[in-house]
C-alpha positions, 0 to 999 in steps of 0.5 A, spaced: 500 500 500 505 504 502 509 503 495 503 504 491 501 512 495 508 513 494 507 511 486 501 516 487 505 522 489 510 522 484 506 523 479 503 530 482 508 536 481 509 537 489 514 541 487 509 547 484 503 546 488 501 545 495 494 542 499 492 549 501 486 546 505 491 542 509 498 546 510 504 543 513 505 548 518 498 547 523 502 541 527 507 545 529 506 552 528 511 555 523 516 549 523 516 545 516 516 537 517 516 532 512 511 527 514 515 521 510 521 522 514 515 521 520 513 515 517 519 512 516 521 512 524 515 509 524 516 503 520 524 502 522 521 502 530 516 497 527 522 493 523 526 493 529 520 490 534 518 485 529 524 480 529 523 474 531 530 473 536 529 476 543 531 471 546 535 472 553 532 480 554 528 479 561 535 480 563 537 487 560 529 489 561 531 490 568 537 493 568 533 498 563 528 498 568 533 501 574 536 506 569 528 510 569 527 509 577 534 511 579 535 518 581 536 524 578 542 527 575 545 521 572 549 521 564 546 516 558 546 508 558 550 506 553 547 500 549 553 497 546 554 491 542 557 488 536 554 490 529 548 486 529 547 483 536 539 485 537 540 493 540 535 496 536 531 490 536 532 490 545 530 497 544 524 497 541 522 491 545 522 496 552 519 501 548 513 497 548 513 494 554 514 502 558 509 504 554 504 499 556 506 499 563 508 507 564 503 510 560 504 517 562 512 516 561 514 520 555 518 517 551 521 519 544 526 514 540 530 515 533 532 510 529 538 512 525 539 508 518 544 508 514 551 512 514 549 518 510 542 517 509 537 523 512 535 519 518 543 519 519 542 528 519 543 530 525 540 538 526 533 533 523 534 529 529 534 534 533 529 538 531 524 532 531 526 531 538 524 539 540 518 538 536 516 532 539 516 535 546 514 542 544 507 537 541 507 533 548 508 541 552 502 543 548 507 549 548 507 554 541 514 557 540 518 560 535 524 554 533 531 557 530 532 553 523 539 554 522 542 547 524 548 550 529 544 554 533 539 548 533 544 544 535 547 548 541 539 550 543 537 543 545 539 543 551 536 549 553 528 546 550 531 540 553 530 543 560 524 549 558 520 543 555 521 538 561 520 542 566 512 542 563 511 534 562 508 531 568 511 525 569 519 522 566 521 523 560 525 518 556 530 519 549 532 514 546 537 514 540 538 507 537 545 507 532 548 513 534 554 512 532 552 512 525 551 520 525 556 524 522 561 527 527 556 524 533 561 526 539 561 534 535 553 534 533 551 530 539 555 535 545 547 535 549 549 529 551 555 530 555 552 536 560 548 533 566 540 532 564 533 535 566 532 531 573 526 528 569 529 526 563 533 519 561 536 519 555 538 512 553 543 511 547 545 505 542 553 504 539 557 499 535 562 497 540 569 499 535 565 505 532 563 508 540 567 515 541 572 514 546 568 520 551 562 516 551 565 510 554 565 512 561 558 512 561 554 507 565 554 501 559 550 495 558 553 491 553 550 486 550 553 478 551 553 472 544 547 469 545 548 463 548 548 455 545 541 454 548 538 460 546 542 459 539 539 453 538 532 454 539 532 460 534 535 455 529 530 451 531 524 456 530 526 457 524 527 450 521 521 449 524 517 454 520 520 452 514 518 443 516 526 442 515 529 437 521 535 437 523 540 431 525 543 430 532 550 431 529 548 437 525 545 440 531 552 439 534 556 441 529 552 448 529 553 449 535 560 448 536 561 453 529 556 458 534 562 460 538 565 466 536 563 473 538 561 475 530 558 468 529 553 467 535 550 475 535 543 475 534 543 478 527 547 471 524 544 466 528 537 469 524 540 468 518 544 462 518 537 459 521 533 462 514 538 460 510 539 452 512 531 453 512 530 456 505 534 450 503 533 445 507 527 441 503 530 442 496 537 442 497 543 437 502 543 440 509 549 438 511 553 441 505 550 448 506 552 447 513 559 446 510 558 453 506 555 455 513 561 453 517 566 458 512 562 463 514 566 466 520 561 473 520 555 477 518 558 479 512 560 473 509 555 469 510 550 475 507 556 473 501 554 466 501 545 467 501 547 473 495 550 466 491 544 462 494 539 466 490 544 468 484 545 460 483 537 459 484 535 464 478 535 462 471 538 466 466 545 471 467 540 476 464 535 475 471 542 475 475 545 481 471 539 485 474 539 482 481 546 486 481 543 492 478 537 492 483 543 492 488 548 496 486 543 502 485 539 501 492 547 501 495 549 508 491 541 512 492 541 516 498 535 514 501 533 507 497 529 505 490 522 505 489 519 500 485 517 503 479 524 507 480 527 500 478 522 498 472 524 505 469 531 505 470 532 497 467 526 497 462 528 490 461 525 488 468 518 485 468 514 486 475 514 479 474 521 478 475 522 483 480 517 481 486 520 473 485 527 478 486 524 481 491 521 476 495 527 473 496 531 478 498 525 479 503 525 474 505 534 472 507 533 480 510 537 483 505 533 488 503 525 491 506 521 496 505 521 503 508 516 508 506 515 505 499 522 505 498 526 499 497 533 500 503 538 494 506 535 490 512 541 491 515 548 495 515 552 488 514 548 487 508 549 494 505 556 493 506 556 486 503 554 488 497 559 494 496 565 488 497 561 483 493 559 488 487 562 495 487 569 495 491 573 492 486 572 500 483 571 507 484 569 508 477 563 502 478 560 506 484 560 513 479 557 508 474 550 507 478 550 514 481 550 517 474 545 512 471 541 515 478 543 522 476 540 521 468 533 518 471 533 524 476 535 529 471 530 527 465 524 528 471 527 536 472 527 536 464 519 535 464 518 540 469 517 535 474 520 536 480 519 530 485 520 528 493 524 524 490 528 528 485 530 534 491 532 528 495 536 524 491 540 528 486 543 534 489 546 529 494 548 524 488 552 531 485 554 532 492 557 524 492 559 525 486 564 532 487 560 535 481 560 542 484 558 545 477 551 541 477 550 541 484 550 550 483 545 548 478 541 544 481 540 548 487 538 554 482 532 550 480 527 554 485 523 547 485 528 543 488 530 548 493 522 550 495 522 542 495 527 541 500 526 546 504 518 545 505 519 538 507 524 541 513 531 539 510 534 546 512 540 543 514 541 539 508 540 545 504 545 549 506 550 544 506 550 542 499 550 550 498 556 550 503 559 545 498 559 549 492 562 555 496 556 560 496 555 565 503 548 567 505 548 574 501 551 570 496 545 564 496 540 571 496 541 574 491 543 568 486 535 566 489 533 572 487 536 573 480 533 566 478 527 568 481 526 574 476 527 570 470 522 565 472 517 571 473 519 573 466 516 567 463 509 567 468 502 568 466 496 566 467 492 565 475 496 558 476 502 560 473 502 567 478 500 563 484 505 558 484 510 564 483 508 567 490 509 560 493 516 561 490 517 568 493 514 566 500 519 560 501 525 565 498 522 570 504 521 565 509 528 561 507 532 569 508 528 569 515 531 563 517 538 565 515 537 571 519 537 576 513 532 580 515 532 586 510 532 581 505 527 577 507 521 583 506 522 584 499 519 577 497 514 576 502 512 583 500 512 580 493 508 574 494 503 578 498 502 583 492 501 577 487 496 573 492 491 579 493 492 580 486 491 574 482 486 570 488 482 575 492 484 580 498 480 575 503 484 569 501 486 565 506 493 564 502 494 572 503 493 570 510 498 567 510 503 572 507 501 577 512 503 571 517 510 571 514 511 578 513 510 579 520 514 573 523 520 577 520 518 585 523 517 581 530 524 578 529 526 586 526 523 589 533 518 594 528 513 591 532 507 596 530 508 593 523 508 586 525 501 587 530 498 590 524 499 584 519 498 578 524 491 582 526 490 583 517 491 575 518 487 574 524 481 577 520 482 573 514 483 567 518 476 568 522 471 569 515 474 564 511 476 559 516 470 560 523 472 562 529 475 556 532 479 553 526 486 551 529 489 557 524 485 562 527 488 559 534 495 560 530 494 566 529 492 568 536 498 565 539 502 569 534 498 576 536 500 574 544 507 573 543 508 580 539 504 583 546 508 578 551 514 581 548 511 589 549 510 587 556 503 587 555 501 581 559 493 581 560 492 582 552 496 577 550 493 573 556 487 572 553 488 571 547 491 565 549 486 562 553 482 564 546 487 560 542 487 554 547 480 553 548 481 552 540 486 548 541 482 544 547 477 542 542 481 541 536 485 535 540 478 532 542 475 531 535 483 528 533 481 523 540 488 526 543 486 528 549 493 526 553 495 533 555 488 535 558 486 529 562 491 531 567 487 539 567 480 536 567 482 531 573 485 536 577 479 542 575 475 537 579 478 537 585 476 545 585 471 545 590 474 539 594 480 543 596 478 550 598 472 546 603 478 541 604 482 539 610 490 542 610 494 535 608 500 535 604 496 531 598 492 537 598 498 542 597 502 537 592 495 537 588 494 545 589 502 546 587 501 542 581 494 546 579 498 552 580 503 550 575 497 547 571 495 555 571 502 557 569 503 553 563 495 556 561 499 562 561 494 564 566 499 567 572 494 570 576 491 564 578 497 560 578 500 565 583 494 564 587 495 557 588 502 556 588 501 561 594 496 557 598 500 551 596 506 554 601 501 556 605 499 549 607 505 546 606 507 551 612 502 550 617 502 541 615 509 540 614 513 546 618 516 552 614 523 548 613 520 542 609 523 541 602 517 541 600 516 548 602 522 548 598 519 547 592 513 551 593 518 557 594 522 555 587 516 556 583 513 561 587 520 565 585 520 562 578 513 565 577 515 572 579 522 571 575 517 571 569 513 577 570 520 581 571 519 582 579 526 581 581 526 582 587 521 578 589 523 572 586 530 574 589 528 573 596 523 566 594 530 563 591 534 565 597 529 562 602 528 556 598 535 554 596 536 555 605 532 549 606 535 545 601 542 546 603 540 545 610 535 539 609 538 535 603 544 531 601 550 537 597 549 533 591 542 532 590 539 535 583 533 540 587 539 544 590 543 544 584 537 546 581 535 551 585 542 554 585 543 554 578 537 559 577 539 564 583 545 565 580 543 565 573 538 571 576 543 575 581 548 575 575 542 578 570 540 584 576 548 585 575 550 582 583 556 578 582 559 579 588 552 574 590 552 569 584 560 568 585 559 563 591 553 559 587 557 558 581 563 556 586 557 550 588 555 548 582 563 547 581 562 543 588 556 539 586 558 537 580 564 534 582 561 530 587 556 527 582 560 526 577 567 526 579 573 531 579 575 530 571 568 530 567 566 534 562 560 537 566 565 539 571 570 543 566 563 547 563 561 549 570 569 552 571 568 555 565 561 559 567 565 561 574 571 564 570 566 568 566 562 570 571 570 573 574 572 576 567 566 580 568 568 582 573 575 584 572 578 578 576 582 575 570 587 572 575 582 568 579 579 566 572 585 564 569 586 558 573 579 556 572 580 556 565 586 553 565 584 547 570 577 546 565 582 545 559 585 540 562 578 536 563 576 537 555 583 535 552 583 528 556 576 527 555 575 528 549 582 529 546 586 535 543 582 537 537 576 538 540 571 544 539 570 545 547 578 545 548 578 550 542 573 554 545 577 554 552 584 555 549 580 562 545 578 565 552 585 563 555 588 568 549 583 573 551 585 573 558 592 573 556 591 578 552 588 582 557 594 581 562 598 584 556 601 577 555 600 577 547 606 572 546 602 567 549 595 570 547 598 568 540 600 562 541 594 560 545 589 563 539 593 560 534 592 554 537 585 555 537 584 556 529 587 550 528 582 546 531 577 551 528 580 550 521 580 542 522 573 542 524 568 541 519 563 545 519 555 543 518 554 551 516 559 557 515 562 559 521 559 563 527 560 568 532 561 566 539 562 570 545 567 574 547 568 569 553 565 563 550 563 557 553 558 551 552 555 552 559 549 559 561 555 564 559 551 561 552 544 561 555 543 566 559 538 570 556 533 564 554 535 561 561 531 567 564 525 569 559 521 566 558 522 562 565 519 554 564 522 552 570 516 550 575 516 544 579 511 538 580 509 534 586 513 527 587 509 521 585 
């Protein structure tokens, strides 16, 4: 069914034309997101769990069990194995019992494919996983596109979206190793997580970064020769082929060596004596069997096996072809892509070849698109085929490049066309065709709709080409494909371009730029549709996203209101667009200070959204709010008991996530009220009421009422809790990030000096968290003029990064860039130089996913960077323990 919508959609011209009745933005506000590459992570979690072997998991079921019970703060699991021992099989398997078992458990999971392929690209990853928790936070916020930024965001999401889940939440990334610069892409991982948040990571043992190995690892034993038999067994048994004592035997005394007695080889030694057991003579496959000391070269002798069963070299010559032009796709091959590609293969001959390369695992379906089953399979094909010659590989990647270019010729630009071939120029180094293929508007708009942002700008990076540069050659093509546009189609497909054009030039932060087209498109859009289309809505949608970004915020609440308006005729009062354009208009007054307008426009906005999610049936993030709404009355009528005051601190931040603060003040207040009168004023239960009293305050901008809220509460849990305990730390990270903002250093120095202590006592004096708080004190001391108590703090961080990570490190660059500055200050320019040469090395050597970017004067990868969004909007509220 899935190859056949695919087949469906690439005869549409989704390049030049898009569904309004069903635009991409309304799930996740003004983000783009592909639904195929959603789609795919689907059906790869479904894969993973459908394998039969599973056996001896119970026991790794426990250990993953104690990792989400064990207390906060604690660093990712590593699930380590060999290539094909059964991680991502393990993995999908306790997503489904947590699942089950722990349904208010918010578990996210990725799986990564393929090296090189887009479930591999790491800035998509990430934006998948805020997207998810800001779907699940029923939060509607403004997410940065370009990939750096995002990359060195996501902790800070991370903690803002955490911080409104009711409940744990759970990241698991499955082949993590197989992302391009994982240790660089992946820095989140290092620093000390939310306290709800477990984060579970799967790797190849030979390809895990040295860094990631002192986490705490479960690592997956070979099966053992009971568990080796009885899936040997199961597999014989289904196909009705009965093995001899002495063969049995003879398997498992071959199934002894790490690489043949993982799970992956077990499978497919137990499919490949079934497959040939009632036609052919068991004892000699078992030879051939026998010969085969791993993975790969067992895969080599099922590939012969099927090979040897075809019945003419012209049936084998196209099963090499079918291969080879998946193994050089970026993303795999669909059905009728092969039919078109070799005219020679029948549908008759091409699902016999299928259904036996299904069926020994070589190959599966993802999304309508025919990939490898495994990695081993991929990589036994490019030994058994292409290896030999690089100029074989150029061959099939130009027979793609020739399939791919003819459709462009027709003016048809695909899905699959934009996703394949600027990436097969990029693999060929064909800059000259890559330029080109980029200036097709179509393959571009493609990409960069579907979310692909990061991939974009990479391929532009490629061919040499800065932002200014990329603008201006967009907006010269773009002027000579209006030359040749008439006609209402024709116009309205124009305005499309220029929006993408506009909403692209926002996202790479080229403001003055971005207006021009998205004026242009709002012109051609009143003209050619009407004034009161919901398209030019949807332009003044985007062109006031830009003047809010530019700060003209009267332009920017003229359009939204213009857009507002529209939204209501055309679509009804309580469409999900009309509620996206009230969120819009109530960030725009938040960002005034105008908190009672933007307050009601959002509870406008989330009675929409309330009403929207209970016709989709999702009705997760309002079952909590209305079981607690009921509860009212009780707890004004009701006795003081710490349960009651759990539940009013919980509506209190229930309230809070509404926006609605007036309320949520209210009942934070009589939260710690009763806590007081129950509980005692030194409870740490008072503690947390007085926390998120303090952050509430912090978030309307009174300072000093937050300040004295803070200090009280981080007095009862240094006296009442353990010096390592997360709450304290907590609450110590938010004090002083709030002395450091109303510019009382003296007071945040002693703080910063404790999270140096607490995290040393968490996670040992030489680990990286460690060196990133060193690095926020010798901020704060820089700051203050004190370079010589921040000199050695610097120096001491240093050291921490270059024995963790290794000499050519980003972070151990950053550090030595500060050491150059302090030294600089000292009037010690010698060593600057040095230092700072040094520094430029590690940045010439790092290869970069965009153009460089502009750090701090005194950079580092801890709140120094965070700061600003540390503080407003403050998220930062703390339910009851369960």
């Amino acid at each position: 069914i899935l190859g056949c919508e695919m087949t469906d959609l690439e005869g549409k011209d989704l390049g030049n034309k898009e569904d309004s009745t069903a635009p991409e933005e309304e799930v996740f506000g003004d983000v783009l997101w592909d639904a195929h590459d959603e789609q795919e992570q689907m059906e790869a979690f479904q894969q993973a769990s459908n394998s039969t072997c599973e056996l001896g998991f119970e026991k790794y079921f426990e250990r993953l069990n104690d990792l989400v019970a064990a207390p906060a703060p604690i660093p990712p699991l590593l699930v380590s194995g060999g290539p094909g021992s059964g991680k991502s099989l393990l993995l999908s398997k306790w997503i489904q019992l947590q699942q089950k078992h722990s349904p208010n458990t918010l578990i996210l999971y990725h799986f990564v494919g393929r090296p090189m392929s887009t479930s591999s690209e790491s800035a998509l990853i990430i934006k998948r996983l805020t997207l998810k928790l800001m779907q699940h936070s029923w939060l509607v916020s403004p997410l940065t596109f370009d990939p750096a930024k995002l990359l060195e965001e996501f902790p800070r999401w991370l903690e803002k979206l955490s911080a409104r889940h009711q409940g744990s939440i759970i990241i698991i990334i499955d082949s993590i190793d197989q992302i391009q610069q994982a240790e660089k892409h992946m820095k989140w991982l290092i620093d000390p997580l939310p306290v709800n948040v477990r984060v579970i990571v799967s790797v190849n043992v030979e390809t895990c970064p040295q860094a990631w190995r002192l986490w705490p690892t479960l690592h997956l034993d070979p099966l053992n020769s009971k568990d080796v038999k009885s899936l040997i067994s199961a597999e014989c048994n289904s196909a009705n082929v009965k093995l001899t004592k002495e063969q049995e035997k003879k398997l498992e005394r071959h199934c002894r060596s790490a690489t043949t007695c993982n799970a992956l080889y077990v499978t497919l030694l137990g499919k490949t004596i079934a497959c040939v057991g009632n036609t052919g003579n068991i004892d000699e496959i078992l030879q051939q069997c026998c010969q085969c000391q791993d993975t790969v070269s067992l895969y080599r002798l099922v590939l012969r096996s099927i090979q040897e069963s075809l019945q003419s070299d012209k049936e084998k010559g196209l099963l090499r072809e079918i291969l080879c032009v998946i193994g050089v796709s970026h993303n795999g091959v669909s059905e009728s892509e092969l039919i078109e590609l070799y005219p020679e293969l029948t549908s008759a001959v091409l699902a016999s070849l299928l259904h036996s390369l299904h069926k020994m695992c070589l190959l599966t379906y993802g999304c309508g698109l025919l990939k490898f089953q495994h990695l081993q399979a991929w990589e036994m094909v490019k030994l058994e085929y292409m290896e030999a010659d690089e100029n074989v590989v150029s061959a099939y990647r130009q027979k793609l490049v020739e399939y791919f270019t003819m459709q462009l010729s027709q003016d048809r630009v695909t899905w699959r066309s934009a996703d394949e071939l600027p990436w097969l120029f990029q693999q060929q180094g064909d800059k000259q065709k890559l330029h080109k293929c980029l200036l097709n508007l179509f393959v571009s708009q493609n990409l960069y709709k579907r979310g692909h942002f990061a991939e974009l700008l990479s391929y532009w990076q490629l061919v040499g080409k800065d932002k200014s540069s990329m603008a201006a050659e967009y907006f010269d093509s773009l002027k000579e494909y209006e030359k040749s546009s008439e006609g209402e189609e024709s116009m309205i497909c124009l305005a499309d371009l220029y929006e993408t054009l506009g909403r692209f030039l926002k996202d790479l932060g080229l403001l003055s730029q971005a207006v021009a087209p998205l004026q242009r498109s709002l012109e051609i859009r009143e003209t050619a549709l009407d004034p009161d289309h919901p398209r030019v809505a949807q332009s003044l949608h985007q062109l006031a996203g830009v003047y809010v970004q530019w700060k003209k915020f009267g332009n920017a609440e003229q359009l939204y209101k213009q857009a507002l308006e529209i939204s209501e005729n055309a679509y009804g009062a309580e469409h999900p667009r009309v509620a996206r354009e009230l969120d819009a208009l109530a960030t725009l007054y938040q960002k005034q200070n105008k908190y009672e307008q933007a307050e009601q426009l959002r509870k406008k906005s989330f009675k929409i959204r309330q009403k929207a999610a209970r016709q989709k049936g999702s009705l997760c993030g309002f079952a909590l709010l209305r079981q607690r709404a009921l509860q009212l009355e009780e707890l004004t009528l009701g006795k003081d008991t710490p349960d009651n005051a759990r539940t009013l601190n919980e509506l209190g931040v229930l309230y809070y996530l509404q926006n609605n603060l007036e309320t949520a003040e209210l009942f934070l207040k009589r939260s710690l009220e009763m806590r007081e009168r129950v509980l005692g004023s030194e409870h740490p239960d008072c503690a947390q009421s007085l926390n998120n009293l303090a952050a509430l305050y912090n978030e309307k901008k009174h300072y000093d009422k937050a300040e004295e809220l803070y200090e009280k509460a981080l007095d009862i849990r240094r006296r009442a809790l353990a010096p390592d305990h997360p709450s304290l730390a907590y609450t110590v990270k938010h004090l002083a990030v709030l002395y450091k903002k109303m510019g009382k250093l003296d007071k945040a120095v002693p703080l910063y000096e404790l999270a140096v202590e607490i995290r040393q006592k968490s996670f040992g004096p030489k680990h990286p968290s460690v060196a990133t708080a060193l690095v926020n004190l010798a901020v704060l001391y820089c700051q203050m003029k004190k370079q010589v108590e921040a000199l050695p703090l610097y120096e001491r961080a240093l050291k921490i990064y270059e024995d963790s990570f290794g000499h050519m490190h980003p972070r151990v660059g950053e550090t030595l860039k500060n050491l150059a500055v302090l030294s600089y200050e000292r009037g010690d320019f010698e060593k600057a130089a040095e230092l700072y040469k040094r520094a430029m090395e590690i940045k010439e050597a790092e290869t970069l996913l965009i153009g460089g970017k502009a750090t701090s004067r005194h950079s580092s990868s801890g709140d120094a960077f965070s700061l600003k969004s540390a503080l407003s909007p403050n998220a930062f509220l703390e339910h009851g323990q369960r």
